[in-house]
C-alpha positions in Angstrom: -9.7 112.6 -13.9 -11.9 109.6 -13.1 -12.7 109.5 -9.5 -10.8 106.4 -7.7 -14.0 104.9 -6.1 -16.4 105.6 -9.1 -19.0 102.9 -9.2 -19.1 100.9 -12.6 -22.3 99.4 -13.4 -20.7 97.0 -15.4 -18.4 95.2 -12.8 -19.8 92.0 -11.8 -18.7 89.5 -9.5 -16.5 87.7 -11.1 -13.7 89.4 -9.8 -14.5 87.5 -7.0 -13.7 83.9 -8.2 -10.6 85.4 -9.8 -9.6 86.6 -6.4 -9.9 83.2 -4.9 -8.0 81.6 -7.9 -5.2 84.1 -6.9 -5.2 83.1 -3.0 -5.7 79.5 -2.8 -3.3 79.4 -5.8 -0.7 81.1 -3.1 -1.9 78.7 0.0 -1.9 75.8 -2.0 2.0 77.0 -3.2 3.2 78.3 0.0 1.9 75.3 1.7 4.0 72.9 -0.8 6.9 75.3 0.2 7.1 74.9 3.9 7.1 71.3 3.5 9.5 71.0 1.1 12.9 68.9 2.3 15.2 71.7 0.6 18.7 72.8 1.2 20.8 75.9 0.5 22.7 75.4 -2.6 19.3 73.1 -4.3 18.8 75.0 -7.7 14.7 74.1 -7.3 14.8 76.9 -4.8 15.1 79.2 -7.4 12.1 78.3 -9.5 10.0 77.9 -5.7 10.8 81.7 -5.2 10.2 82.8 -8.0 6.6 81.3 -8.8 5.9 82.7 -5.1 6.9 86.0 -5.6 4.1 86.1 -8.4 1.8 84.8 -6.3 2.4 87.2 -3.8 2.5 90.1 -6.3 -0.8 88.7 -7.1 -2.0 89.1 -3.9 -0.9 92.6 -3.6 -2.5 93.5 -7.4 -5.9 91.6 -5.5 -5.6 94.3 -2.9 -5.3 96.5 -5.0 -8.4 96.1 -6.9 -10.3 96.0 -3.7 -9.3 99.3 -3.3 -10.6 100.5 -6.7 -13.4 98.6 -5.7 -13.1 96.1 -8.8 -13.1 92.8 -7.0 -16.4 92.8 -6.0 -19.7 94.7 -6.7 -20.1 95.0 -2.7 -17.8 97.4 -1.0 -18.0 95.4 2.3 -16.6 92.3 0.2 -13.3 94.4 -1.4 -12.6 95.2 1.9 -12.8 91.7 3.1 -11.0 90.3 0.3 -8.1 93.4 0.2 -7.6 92.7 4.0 -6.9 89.2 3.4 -4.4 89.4 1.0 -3.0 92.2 2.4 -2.2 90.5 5.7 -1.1 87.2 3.8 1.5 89.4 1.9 3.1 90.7 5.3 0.6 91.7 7.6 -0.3 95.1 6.1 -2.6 97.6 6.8 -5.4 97.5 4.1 -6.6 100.9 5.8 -3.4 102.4 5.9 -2.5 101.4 1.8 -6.4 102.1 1.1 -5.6 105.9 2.2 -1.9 106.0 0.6 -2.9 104.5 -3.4 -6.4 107.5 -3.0 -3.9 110.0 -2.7 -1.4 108.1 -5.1 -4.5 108.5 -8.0 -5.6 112.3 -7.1 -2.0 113.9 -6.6 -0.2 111.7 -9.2 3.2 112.6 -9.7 3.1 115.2 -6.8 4.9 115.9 -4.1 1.7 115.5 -2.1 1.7 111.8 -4.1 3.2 109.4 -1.0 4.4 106.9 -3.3 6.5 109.4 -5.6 10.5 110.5 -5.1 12.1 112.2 -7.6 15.2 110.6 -6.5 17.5 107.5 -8.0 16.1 104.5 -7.7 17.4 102.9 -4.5 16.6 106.1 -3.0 13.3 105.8 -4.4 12.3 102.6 -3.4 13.8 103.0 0.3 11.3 106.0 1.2 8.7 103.7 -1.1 9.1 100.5 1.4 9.4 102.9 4.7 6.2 104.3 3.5 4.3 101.2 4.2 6.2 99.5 6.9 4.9 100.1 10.0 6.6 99.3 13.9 3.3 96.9 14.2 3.7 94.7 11.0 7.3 94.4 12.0 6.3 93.3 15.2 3.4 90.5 13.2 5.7 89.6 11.2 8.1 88.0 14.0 5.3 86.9 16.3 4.1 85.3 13.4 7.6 83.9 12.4 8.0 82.1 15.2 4.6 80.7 15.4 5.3 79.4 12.0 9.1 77.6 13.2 8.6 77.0 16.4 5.0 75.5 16.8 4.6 74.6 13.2 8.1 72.8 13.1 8.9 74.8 9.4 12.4 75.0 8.8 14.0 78.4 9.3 15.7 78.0 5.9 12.0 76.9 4.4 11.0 80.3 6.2 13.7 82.5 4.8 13.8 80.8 1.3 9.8 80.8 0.9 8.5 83.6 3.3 10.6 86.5 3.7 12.8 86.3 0.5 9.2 85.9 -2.1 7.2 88.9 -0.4 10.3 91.3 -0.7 11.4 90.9 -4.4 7.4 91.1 -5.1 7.7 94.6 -3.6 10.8 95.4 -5.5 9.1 93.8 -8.6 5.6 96.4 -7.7 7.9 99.5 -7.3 9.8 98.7 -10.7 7.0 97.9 -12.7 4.4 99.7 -11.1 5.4 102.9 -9.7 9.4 104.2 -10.8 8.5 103.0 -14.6 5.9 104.6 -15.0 6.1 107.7 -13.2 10.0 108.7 -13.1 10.8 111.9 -14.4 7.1 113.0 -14.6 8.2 116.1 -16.4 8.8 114.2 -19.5 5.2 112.7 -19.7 2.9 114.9 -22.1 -0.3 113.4 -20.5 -2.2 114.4 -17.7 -2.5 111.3 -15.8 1.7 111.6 -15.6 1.9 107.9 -16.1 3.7 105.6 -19.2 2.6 102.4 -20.3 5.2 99.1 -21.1 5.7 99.0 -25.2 5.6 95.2 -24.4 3.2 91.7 -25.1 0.6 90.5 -23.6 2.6 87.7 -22.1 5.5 89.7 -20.3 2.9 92.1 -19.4 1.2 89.4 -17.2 4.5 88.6 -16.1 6.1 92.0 -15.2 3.2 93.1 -13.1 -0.4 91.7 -13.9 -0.2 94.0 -16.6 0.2 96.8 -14.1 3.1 97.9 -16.2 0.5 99.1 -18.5 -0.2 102.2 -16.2 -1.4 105.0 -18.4 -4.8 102.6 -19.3 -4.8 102.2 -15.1 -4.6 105.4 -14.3 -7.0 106.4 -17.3 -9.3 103.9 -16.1 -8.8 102.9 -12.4 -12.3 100.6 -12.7 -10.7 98.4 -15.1 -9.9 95.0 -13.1 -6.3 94.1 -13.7 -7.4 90.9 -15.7 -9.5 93.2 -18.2 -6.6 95.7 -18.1 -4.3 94.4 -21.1 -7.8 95.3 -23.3 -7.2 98.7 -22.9 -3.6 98.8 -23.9 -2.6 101.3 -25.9 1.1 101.8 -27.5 0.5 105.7 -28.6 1.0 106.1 -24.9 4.5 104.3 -24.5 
């Protein structure tokens, strides 16, 4: 099994510019967002939403590559850049998921595996989240709330709409796509990474997950950025 933090000669810096595309492309839309004059029932707000939970899933899959070390040819920068997003998705720990996804990739499937529950999905996804929230992000999360409505004058319905609601259906979109698709009922995989791959385009593969949905090609090849991963898909693994 290819080591998690195996050093690819090949991976060059661009990963970097595609990194920044991904978080000024949230700033910029986030920033639009808390100044927009909305109100409850405007049928824009569903469009808003959703373009932001990409963007934040985005961030997260930016992370993510940090982690695998894929962002940047200099360890000190993927740390650098995974913190970042990391803390503008919802004040993470980039140390504590850093720790989590190694073990994820070397006891796949497992029950030493923290992010896999062979239980029903809702289940699933509630010991997934309580994983990775943390007493301290929590505690961010308001601090930083507040400083947002009540020094930065954004509306709490702005706030709620654009900031809580987008990060939350992003994680529900990363567990679906990412984690219970792929590795549910790992008895039924006949490969050794225990992972399955989407039997979809290129398109709604970018959609779904930043073609994360294609899991057996990550898992196969963890040094594979995500925007070089939908080169290595391959539908004998579906």
């Amino acid at each position: 099994m290819p080591s998690i933090n195996s050093k690819d000669k090949k991976i060059s810096n661009k990963g970097i510019y595609v990194a920044i595309l991904v978080i000024f492309s949230w700033l910029a839309f986030i920033s639009f967002a808390f100044s927009y004059n909305t109100y409850l029932l405007n049928p824009w707000n569903i469009l808003i939403v959703l373009a932001l939970t990409h963007l934040y899933t985005g961030l997260f899959i930016t992370a993510h590559d940090s982690i695998h070390g894929t962002v940047s040819s200099s360890q000190k920068m993927n740390t650098i850049i995974g913190t970042i997003c990391v803390i503008l998705y919802a004040c993470l720990s980039y140390k504590n998921i850093k720790e989590k996804h190694n073990n994820h990739h070397k006891f796949v499937s497992t029950h030493e595996d923290p992010d896999f529950h062979n239980d029903s999905f809702l289940i699933w996804f509630w010991k997934f989240m309580r994983n990775y929230m943390v007493l301290k992000q929590l505690l961010l999360m308001a601090i930083l709330y507040n400083v947002l409505n009540f020094l930065l004058g954004i509306s709490q319905l702005n706030l709620i709409l654009f900031w809580i609601i987008p990060p939350l259906l992003s994680a529900l979109q990363l567990f679906y796509f990412g984690t219970y698709l792929p590795h549910k009922n790992p008895d039924e995989i006949n490969n050794s990474y225990k992972s399955r791959t989407q039997n979809i385009n290129l398109v709604l593969g970018f959609i779904s997950c930043y073609f994360f949905g294609y899991h057996y090609e990550h898992h196969a090849k963890p040094s594979i950025p995500w925007w070089k991963l939908w080169k290595e898909k391959l539908p004998q693994n579906s």
